[in-house]
Biopython code that builds the backbone (N, CA, C, O; Angstrom):
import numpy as np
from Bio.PDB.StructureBuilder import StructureBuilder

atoms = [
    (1, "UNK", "N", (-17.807, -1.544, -4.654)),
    (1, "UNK", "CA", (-16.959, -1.702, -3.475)),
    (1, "UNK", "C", (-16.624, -0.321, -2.924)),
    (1, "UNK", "O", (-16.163, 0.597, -3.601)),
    (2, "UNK", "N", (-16.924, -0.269, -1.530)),
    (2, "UNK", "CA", (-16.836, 1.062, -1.589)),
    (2, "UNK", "C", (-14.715, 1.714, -0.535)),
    (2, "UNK", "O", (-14.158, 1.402, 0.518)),
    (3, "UNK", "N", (-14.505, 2.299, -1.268)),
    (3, "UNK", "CA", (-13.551, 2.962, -0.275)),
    (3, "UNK", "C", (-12.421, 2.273, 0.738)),
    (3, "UNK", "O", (-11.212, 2.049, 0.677)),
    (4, "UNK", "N", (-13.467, 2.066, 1.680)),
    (4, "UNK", "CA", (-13.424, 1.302, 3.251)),
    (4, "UNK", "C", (-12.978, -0.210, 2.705)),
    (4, "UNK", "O", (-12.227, -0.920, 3.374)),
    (5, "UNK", "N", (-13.332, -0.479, 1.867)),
    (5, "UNK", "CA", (-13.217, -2.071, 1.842)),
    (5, "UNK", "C", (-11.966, -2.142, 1.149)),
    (5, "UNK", "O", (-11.051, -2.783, 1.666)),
    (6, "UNK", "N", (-11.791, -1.525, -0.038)),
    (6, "UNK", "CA", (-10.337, -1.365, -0.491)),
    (6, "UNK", "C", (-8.979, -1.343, 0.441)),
    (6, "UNK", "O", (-7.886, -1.870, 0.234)),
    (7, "UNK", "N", (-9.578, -0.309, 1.862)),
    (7, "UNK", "CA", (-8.408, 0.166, 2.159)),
    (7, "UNK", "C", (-8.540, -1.007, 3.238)),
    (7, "UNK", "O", (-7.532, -0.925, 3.940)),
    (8, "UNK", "N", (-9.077, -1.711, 3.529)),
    (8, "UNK", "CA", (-8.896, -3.131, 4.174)),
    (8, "UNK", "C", (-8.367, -3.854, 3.717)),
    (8, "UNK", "O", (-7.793, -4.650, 4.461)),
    (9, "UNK", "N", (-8.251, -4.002, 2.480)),
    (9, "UNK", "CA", (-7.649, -5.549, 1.699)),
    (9, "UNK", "C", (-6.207, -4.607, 1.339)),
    (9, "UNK", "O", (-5.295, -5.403, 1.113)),
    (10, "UNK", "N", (-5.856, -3.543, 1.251)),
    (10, "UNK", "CA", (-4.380, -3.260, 1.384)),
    (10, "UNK", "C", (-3.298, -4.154, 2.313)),
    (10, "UNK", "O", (-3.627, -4.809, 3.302)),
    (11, "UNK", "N", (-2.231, -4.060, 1.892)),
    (11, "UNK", "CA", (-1.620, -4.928, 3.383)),
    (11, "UNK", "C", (-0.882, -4.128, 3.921)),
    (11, "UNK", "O", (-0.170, -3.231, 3.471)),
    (12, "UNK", "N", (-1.129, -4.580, 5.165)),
    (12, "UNK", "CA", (-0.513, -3.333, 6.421)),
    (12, "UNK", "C", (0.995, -3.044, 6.112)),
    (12, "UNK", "O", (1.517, -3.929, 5.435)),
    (13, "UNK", "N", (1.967, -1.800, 6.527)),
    (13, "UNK", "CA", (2.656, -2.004, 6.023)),
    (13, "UNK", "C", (3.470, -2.167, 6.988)),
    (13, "UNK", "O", (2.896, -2.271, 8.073)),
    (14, "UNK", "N", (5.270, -2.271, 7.044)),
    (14, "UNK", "CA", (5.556, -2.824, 7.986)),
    (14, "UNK", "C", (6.246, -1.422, 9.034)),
    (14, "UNK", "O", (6.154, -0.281, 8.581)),
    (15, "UNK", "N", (6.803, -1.617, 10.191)),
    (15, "UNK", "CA", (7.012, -0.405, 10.937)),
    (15, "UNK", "C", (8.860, -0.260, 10.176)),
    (15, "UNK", "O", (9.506, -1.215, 9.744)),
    (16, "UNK", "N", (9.335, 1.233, 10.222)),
    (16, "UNK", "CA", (10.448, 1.051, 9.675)),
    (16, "UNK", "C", (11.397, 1.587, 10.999)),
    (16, "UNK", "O", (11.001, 2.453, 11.779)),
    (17, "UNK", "N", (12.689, 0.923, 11.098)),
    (17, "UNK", "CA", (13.702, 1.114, 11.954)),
    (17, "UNK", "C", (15.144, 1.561, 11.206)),
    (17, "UNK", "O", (15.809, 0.807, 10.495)),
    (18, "UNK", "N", (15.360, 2.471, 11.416)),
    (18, "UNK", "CA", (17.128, 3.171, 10.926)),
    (18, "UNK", "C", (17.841, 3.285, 12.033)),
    (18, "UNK", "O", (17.545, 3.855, 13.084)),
    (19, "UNK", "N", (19.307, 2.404, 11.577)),
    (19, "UNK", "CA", (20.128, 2.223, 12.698)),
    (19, "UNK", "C", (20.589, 3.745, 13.255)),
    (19, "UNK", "O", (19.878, 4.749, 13.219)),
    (20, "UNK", "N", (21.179, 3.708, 13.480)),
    (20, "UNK", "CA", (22.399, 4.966, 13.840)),
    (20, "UNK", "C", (23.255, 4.948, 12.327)),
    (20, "UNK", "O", (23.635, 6.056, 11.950)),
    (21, "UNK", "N", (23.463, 4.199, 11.764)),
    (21, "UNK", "CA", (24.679, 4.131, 10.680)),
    (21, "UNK", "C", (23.954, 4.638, 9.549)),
    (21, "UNK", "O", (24.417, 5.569, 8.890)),
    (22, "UNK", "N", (22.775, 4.062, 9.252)),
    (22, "UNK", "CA", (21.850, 5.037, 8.618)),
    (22, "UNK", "C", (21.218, 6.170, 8.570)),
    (22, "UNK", "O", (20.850, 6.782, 7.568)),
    (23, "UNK", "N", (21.066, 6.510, 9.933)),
    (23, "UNK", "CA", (20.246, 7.737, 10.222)),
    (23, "UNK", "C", (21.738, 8.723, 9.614)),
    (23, "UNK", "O", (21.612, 9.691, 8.864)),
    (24, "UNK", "N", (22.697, 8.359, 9.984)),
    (24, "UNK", "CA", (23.734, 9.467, 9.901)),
    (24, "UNK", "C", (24.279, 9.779, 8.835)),
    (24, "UNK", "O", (24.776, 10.853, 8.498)),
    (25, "UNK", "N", (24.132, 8.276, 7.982)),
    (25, "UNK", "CA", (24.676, 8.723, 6.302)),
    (25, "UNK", "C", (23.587, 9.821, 5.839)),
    (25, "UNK", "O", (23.888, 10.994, 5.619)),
    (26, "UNK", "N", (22.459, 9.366, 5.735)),
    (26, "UNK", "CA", (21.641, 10.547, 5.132)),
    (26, "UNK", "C", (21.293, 11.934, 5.696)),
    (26, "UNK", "O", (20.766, 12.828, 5.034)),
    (27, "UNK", "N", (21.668, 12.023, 7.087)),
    (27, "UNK", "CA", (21.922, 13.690, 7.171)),
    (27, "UNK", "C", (22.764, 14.357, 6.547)),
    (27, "UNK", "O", (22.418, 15.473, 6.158)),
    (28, "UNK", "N", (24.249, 13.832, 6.238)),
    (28, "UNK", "CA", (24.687, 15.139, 5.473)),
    (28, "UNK", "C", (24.702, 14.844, 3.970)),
    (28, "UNK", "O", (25.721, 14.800, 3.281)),
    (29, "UNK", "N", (23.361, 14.632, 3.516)),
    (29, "UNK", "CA", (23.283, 14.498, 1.853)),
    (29, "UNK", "C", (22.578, 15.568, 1.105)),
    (29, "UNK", "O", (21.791, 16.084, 1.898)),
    (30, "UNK", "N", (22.496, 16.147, -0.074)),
    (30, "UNK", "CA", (21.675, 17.266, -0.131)),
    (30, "UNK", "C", (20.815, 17.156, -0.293)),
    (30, "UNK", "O", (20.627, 16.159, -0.990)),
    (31, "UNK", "N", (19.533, 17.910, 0.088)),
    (31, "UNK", "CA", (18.067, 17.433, 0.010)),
    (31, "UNK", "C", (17.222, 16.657, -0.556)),
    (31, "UNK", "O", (16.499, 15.729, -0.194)),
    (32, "UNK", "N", (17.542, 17.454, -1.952)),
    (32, "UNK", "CA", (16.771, 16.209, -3.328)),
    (32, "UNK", "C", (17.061, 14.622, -3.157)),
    (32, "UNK", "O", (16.173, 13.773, -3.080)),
    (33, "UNK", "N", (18.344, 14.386, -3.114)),
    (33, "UNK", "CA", (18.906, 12.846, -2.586)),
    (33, "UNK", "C", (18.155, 12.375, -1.634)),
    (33, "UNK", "O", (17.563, 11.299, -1.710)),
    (34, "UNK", "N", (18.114, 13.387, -0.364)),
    (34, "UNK", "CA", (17.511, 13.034, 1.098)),
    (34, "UNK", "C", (16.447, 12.491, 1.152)),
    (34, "UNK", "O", (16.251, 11.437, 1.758)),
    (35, "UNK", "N", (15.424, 13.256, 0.398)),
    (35, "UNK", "CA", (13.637, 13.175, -0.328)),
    (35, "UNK", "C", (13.713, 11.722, -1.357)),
    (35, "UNK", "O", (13.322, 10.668, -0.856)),
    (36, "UNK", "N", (14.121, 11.722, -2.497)),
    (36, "UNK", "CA", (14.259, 10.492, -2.781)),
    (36, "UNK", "C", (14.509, 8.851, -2.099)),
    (36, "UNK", "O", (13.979, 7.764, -2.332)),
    (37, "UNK", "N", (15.865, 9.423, -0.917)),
    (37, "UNK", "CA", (16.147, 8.285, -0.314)),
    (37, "UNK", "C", (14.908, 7.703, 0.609)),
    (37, "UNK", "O", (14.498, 6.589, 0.932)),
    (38, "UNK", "N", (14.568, 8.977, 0.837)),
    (38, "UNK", "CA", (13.181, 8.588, 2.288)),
    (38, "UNK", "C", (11.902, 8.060, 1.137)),
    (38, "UNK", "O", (11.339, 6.966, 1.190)),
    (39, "UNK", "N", (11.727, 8.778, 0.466)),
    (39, "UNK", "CA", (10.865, 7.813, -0.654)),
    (39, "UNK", "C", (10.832, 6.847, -1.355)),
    (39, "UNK", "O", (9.938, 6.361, -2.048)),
    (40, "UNK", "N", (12.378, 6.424, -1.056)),
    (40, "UNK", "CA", (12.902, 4.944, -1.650)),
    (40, "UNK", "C", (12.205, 3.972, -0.446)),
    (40, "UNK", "O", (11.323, 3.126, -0.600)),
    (41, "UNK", "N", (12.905, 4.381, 0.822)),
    (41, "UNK", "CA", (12.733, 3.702, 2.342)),
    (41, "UNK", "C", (11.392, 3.861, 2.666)),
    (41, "UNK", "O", (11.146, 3.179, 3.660)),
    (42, "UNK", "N", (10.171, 4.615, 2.162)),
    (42, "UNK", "CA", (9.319, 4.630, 2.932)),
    (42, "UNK", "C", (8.402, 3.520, 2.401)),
    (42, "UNK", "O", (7.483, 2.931, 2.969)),
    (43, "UNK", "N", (9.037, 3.354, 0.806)),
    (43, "UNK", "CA", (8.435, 2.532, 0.299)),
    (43, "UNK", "C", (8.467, 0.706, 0.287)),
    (43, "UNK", "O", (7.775, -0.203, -0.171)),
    (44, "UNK", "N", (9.694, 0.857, 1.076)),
    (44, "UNK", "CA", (9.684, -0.501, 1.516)),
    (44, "UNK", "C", (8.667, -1.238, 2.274)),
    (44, "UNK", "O", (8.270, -2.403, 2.227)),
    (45, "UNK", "N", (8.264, 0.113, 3.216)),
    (45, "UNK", "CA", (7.319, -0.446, 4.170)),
    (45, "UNK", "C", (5.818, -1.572, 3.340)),
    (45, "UNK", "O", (5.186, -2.500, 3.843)),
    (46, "UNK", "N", (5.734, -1.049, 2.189)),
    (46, "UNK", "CA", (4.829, -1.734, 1.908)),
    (46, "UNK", "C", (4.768, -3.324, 0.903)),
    (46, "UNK", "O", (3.815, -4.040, 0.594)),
    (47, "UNK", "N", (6.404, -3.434, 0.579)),
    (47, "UNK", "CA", (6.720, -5.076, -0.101)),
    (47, "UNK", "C", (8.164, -5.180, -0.022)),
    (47, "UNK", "O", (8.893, -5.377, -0.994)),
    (48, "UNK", "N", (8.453, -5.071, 0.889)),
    (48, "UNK", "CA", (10.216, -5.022, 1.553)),
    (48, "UNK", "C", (10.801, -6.224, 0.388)),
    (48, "UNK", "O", (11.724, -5.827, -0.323)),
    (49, "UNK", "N", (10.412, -7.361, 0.210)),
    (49, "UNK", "CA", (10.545, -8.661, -0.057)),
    (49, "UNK", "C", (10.786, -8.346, -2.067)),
    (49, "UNK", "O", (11.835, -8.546, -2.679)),
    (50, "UNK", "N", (9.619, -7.888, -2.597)),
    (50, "UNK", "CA", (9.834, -7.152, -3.733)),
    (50, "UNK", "C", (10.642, -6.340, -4.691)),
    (50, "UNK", "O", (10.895, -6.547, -5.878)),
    (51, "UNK", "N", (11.078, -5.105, -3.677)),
    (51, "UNK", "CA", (11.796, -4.142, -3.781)),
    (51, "UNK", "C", (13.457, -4.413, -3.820)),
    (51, "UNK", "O", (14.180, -3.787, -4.595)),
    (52, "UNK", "N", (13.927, -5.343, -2.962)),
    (52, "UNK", "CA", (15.439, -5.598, -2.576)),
    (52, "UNK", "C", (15.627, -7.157, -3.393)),
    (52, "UNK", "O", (14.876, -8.103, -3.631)),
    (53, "UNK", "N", (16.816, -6.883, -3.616)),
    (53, "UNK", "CA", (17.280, -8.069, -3.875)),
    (53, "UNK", "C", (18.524, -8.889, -2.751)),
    (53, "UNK", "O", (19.697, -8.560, -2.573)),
    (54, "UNK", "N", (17.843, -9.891, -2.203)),
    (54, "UNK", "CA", (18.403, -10.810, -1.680)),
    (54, "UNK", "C", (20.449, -10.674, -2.269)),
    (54, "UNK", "O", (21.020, -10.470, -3.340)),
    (55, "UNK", "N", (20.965, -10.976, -0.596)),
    (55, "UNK", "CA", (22.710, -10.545, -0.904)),
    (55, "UNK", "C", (23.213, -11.896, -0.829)),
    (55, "UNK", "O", (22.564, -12.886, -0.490)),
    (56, "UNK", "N", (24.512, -11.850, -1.201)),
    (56, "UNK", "CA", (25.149, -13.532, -1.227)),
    (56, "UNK", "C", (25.285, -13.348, 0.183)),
    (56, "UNK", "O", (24.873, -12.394, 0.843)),
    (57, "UNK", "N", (26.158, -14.771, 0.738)),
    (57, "UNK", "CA", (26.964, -14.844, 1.876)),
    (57, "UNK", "C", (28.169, -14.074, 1.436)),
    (57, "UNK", "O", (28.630, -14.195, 0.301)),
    (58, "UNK", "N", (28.708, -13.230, 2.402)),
    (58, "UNK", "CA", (27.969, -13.366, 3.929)),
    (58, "UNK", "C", (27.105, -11.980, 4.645)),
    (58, "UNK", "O", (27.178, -11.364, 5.707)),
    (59, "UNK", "N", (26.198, -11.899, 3.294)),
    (59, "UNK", "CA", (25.324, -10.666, 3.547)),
    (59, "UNK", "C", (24.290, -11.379, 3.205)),
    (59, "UNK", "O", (23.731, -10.742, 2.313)),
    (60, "UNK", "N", (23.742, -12.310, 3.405)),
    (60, "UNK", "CA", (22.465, -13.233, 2.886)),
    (60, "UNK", "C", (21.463, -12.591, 3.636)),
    (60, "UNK", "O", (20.559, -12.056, 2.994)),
    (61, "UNK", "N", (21.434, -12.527, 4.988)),
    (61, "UNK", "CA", (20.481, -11.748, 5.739)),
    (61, "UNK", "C", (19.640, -10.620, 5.440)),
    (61, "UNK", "O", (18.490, -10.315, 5.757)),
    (62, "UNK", "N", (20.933, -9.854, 4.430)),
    (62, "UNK", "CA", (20.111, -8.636, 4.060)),
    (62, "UNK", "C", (19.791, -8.927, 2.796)),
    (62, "UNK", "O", (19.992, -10.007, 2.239)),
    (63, "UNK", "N", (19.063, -7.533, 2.124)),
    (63, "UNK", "CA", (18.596, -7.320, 0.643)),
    (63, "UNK", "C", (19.297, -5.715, 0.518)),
    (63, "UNK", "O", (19.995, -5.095, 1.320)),
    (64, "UNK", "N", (18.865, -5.408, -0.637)),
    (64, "UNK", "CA", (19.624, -3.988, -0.863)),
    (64, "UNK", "C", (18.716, -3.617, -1.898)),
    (64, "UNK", "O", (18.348, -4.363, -2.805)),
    (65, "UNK", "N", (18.334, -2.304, -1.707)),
    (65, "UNK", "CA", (17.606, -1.372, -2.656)),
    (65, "UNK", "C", (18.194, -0.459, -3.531)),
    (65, "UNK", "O", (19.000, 0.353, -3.078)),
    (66, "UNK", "N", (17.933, -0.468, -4.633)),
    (66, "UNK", "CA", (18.728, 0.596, -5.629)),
    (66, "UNK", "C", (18.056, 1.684, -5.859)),
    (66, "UNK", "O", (16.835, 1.831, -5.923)),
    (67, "UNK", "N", (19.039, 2.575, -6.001)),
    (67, "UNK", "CA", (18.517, 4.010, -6.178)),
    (67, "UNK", "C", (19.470, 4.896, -6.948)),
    (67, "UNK", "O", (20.543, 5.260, -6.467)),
    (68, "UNK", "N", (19.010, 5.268, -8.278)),
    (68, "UNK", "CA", (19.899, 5.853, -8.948)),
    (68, "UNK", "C", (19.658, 7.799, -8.717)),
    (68, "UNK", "O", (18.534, 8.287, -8.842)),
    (69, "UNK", "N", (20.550, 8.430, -8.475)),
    (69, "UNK", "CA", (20.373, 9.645, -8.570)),
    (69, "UNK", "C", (21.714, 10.782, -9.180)),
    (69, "UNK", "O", (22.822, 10.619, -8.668)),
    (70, "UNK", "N", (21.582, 11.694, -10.066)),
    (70, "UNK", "CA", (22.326, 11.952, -10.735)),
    (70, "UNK", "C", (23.630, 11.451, -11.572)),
    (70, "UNK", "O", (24.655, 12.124, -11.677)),
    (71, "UNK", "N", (23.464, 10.358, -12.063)),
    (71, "UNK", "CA", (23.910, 9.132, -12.687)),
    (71, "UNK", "C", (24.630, 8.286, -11.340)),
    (71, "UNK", "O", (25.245, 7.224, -11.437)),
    (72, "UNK", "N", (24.346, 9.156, -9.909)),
    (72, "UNK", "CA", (25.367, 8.012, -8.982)),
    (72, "UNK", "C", (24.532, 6.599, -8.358)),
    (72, "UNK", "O", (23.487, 6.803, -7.741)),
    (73, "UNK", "N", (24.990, 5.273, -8.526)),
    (73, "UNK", "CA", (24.048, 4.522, -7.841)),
    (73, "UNK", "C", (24.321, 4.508, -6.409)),
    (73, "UNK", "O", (25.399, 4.774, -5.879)),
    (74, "UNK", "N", (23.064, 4.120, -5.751)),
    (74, "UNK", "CA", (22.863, 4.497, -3.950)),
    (74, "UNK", "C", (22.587, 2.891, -3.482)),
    (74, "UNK", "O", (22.334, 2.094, -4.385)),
    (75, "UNK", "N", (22.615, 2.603, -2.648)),
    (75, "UNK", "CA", (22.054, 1.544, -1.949)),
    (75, "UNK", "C", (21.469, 1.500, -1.280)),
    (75, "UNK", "O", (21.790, 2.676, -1.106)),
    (76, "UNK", "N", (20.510, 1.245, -0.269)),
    (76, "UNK", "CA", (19.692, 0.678, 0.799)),
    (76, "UNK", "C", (19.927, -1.080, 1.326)),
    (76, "UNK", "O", (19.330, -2.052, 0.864)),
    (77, "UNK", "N", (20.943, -1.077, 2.376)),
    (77, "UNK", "CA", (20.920, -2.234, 2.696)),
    (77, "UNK", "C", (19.720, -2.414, 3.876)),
    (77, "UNK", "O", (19.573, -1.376, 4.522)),
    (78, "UNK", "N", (18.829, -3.529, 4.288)),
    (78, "UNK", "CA", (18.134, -3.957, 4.776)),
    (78, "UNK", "C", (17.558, -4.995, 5.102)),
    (78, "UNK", "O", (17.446, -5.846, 4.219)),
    (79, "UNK", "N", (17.027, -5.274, 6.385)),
    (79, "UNK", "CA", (16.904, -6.804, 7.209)),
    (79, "UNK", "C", (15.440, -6.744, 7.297)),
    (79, "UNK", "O", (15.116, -5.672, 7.807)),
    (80, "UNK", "N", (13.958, -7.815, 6.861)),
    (80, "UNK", "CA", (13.251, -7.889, 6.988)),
    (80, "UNK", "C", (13.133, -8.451, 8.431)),
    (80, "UNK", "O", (13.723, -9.506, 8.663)),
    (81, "UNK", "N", (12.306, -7.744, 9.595)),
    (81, "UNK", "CA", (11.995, -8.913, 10.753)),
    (81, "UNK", "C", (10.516, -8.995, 10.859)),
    (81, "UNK", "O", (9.798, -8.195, 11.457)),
    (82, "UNK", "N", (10.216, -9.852, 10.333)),
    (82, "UNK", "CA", (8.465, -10.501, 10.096)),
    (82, "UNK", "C", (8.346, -11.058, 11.660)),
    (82, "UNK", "O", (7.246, -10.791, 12.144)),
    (83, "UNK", "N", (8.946, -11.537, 12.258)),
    (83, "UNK", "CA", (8.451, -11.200, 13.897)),
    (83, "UNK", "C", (7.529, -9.752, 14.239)),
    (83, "UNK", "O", (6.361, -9.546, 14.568)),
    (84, "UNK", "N", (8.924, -8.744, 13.925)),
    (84, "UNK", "CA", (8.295, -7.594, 15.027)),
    (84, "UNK", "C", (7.986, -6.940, 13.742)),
    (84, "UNK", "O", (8.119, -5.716, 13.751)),
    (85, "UNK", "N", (7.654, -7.412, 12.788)),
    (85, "UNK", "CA", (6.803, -6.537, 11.292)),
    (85, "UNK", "C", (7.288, -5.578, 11.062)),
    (85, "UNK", "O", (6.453, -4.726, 10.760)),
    (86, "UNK", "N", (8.868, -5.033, 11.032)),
    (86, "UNK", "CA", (9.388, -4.126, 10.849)),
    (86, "UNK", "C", (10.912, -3.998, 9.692)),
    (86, "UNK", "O", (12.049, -4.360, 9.992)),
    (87, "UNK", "N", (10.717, -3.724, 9.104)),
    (87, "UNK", "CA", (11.921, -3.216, 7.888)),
    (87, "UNK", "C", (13.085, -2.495, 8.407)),
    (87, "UNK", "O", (13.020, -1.266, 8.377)),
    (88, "UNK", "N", (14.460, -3.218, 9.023)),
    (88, "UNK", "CA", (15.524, -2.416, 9.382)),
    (88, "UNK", "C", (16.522, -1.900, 8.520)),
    (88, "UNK", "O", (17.305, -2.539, 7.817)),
    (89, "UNK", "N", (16.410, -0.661, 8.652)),
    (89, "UNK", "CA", (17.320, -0.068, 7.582)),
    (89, "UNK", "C", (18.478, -0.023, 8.094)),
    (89, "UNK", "O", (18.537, 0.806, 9.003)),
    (90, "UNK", "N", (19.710, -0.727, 7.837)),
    (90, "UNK", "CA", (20.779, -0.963, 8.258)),
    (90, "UNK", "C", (21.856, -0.276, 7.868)),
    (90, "UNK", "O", (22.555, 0.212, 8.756)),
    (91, "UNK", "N", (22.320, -0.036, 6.133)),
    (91, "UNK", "CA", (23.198, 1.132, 5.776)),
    (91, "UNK", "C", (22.457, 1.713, 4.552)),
    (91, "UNK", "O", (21.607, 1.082, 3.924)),
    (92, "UNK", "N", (22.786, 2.756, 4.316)),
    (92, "UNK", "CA", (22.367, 3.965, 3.145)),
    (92, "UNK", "C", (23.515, 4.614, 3.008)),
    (92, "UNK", "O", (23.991, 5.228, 3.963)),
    (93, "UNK", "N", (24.422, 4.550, 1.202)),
    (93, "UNK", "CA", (25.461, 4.809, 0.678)),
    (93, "UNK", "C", (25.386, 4.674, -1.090)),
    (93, "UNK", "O", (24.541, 4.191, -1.844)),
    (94, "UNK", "N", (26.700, 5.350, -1.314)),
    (94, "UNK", "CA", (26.854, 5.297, -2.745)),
    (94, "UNK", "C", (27.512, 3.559, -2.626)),
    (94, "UNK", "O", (28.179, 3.036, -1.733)),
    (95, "UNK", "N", (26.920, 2.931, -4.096)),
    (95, "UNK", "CA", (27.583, 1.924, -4.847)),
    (95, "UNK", "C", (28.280, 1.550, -4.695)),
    (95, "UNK", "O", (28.312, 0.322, -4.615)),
    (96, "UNK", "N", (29.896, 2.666, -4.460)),
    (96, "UNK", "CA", (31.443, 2.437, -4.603)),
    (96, "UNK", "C", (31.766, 2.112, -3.344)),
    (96, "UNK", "O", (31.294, 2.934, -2.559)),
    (97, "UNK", "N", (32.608, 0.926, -2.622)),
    (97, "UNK", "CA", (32.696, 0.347, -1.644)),
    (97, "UNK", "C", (31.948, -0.204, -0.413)),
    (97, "UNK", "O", (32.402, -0.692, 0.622)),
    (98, "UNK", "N", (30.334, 0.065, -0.918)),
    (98, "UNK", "CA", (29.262, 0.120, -0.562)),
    (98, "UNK", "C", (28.953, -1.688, 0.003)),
    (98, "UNK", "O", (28.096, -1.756, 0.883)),
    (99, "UNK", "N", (29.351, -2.571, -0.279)),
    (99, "UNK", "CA", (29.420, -3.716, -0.010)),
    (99, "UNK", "C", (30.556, -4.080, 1.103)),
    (99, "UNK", "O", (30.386, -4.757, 2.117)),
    (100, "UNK", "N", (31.531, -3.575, 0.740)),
    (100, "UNK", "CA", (32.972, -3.846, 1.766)),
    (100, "UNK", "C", (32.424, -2.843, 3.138)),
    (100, "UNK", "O", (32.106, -3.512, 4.122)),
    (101, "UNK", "N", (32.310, -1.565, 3.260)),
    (101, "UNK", "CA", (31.748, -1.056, 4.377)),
    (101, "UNK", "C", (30.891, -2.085, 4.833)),
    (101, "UNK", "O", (31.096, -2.818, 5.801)),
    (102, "UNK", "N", (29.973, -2.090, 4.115)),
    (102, "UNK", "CA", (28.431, -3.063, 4.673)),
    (102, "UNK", "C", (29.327, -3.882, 5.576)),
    (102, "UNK", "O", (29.330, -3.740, 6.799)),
    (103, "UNK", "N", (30.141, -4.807, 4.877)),
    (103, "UNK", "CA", (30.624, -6.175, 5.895)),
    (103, "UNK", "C", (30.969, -5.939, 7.212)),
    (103, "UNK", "O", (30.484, -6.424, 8.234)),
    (104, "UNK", "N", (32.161, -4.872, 7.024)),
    (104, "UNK", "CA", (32.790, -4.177, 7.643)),
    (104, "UNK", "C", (32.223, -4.138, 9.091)),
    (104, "UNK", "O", (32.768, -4.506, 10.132)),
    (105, "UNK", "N", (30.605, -3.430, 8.832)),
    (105, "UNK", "CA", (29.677, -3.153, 9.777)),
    (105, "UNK", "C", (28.943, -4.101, 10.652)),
    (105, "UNK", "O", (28.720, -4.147, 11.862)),
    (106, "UNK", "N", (28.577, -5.008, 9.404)),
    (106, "UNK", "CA", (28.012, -6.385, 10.252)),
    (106, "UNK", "C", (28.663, -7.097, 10.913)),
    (106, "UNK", "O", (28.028, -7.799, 11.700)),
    (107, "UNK", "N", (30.320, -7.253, 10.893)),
    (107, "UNK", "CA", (31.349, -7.769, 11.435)),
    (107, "UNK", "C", (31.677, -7.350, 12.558)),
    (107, "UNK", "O", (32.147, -8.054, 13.452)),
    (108, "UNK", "N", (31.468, -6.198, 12.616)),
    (108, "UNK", "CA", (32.061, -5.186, 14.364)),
    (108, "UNK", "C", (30.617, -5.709, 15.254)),
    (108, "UNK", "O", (30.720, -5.985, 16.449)),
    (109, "UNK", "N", (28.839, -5.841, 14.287)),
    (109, "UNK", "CA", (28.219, -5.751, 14.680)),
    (109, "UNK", "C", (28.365, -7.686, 15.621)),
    (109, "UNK", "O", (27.544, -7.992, 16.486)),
    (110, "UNK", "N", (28.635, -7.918, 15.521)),
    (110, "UNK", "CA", (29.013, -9.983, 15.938)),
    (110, "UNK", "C", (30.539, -9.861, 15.804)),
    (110, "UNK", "O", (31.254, -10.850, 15.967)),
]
sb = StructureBuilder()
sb.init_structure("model")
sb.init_model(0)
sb.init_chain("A")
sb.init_seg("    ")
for serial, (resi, resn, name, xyz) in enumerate(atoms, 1):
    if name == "N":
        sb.init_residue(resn, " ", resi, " ")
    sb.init_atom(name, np.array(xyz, "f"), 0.0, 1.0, " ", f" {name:<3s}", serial, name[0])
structure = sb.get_structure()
């Protein structure tokens, strides 16, 4: 099998979108974190569904990605839209109140 055919039967991956609420948590983080986080997120693109675990109500919509870095845990909250084939990255934060913000957000957001 050569090459070419492999990289055909890959599955496409999906396009990724960061809100504003995301884009802004991870600018002021320090690099190493920054690099990890984007290597956490970039990797969604390719099994979004895999990676996150599904949230109760009334965060069912999303999933959330874990990411441990210097014993602190991180999150990745995120909305699959298999319409427009794209992975929305919705919030990026530490663990600790990391759920209550989330709501917080989706609540102002409706």
């Amino acid at each position: 099998m050569s090459s070419q055919e492999v990289t055909n039967q890959l599955p496409s991956p999906y396009h990724l979108l960061l809100t504003r609420t995301a884009e802004k948590a991870q600018k002021n983080l320090d690099k190493p974190l920054r690099l990890k986080l984007k290597a956490a997120v970039e990797g969604l693109m390719f099994a979004p569904r895999q990676q996150g675990e599904q949230l109760k109500d009334p965060l069912s919509t999303l999933l959330a990605h874990h990411v441990k870095y210097q014993g602190i845990e991180w999150r990745i909250a995120y909305q699959i839209d298999e319409e427009a084939h794209r992975v929305v990255i919705v919030m990026i934060g530490p663990h600790e109140n990391f759920y209550k913000s989330l709501k917080r957000l989706i609540d102002a957001w409706f």
